[in-house]
KOLDREN-892311 format. One line per field, with one value per residue (C-alpha): x, y, z. Coordinates in nm, 2 decimals, always signed. Last residue first. Example, Ala and Ser with C-alpha at 12.3 -4.5 7.8 and 13.67 -1.06 7.14 Angstrom:
% residues 2
px = [+1.37;+1.23];
py = [-0.11;-0.45];
pz = [+0.71;+0.78];
This chain:
% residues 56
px = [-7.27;-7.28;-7.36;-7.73;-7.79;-7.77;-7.48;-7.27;-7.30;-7.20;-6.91;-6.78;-6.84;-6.61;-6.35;-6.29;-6.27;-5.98;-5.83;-5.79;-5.63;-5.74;-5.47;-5.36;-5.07;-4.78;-4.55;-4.81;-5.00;-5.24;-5.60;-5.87;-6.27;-6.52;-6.25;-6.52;-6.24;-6.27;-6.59;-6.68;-6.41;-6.57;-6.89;-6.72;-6.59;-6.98;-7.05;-7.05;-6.89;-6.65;-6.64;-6.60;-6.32;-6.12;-6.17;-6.01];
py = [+8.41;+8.48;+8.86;+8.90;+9.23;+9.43;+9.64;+9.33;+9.19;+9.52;+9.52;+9.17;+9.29;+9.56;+9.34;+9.08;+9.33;+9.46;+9.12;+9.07;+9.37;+9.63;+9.77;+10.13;+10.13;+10.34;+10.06;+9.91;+10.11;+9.96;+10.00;+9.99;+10.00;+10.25;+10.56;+10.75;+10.81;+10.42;+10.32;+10.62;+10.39;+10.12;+10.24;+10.37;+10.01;+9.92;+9.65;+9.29;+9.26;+8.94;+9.07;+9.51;+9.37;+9.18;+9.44;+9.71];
pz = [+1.13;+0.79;+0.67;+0.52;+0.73;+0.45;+0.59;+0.70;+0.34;+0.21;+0.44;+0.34;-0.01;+0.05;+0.21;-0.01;-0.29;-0.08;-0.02;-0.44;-0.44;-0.69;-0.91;-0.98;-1.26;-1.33;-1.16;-0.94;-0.74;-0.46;-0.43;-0.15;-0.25;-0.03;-0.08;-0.21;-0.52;-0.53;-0.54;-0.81;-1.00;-0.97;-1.05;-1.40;-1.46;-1.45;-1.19;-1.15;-0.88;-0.98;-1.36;-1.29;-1.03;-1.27;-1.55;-1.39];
């Protein structure tokens, strides 16, 4: 989880609250849960949109 905890800056445990809220995709992988580059995409694209601050 690392990854996603750098590029939102945000607590692993926020991330993971993001993701049993279903507010952040992931994808297993072997045994693993991993968070798709697109999907991080996507939830700042909706924060942006909620704030008002989205490009046009």
């Amino acid at each position: 989880m690392s990854p996603p905890v750098a590029l939102l800056s945000v607590s692993r445990s926020r991330i993971y609250e993001l993701i049993r809220s279903n507010q952040l995709r992931t994808v297993r992988v072997g045994g693993s849960r991993r968070v798709p580059a697109r999907a991080l995409d996507e939830y700042v694209a909706r924060l942006l949109r909620g704030s008002g601050r989205g490009t046009a």
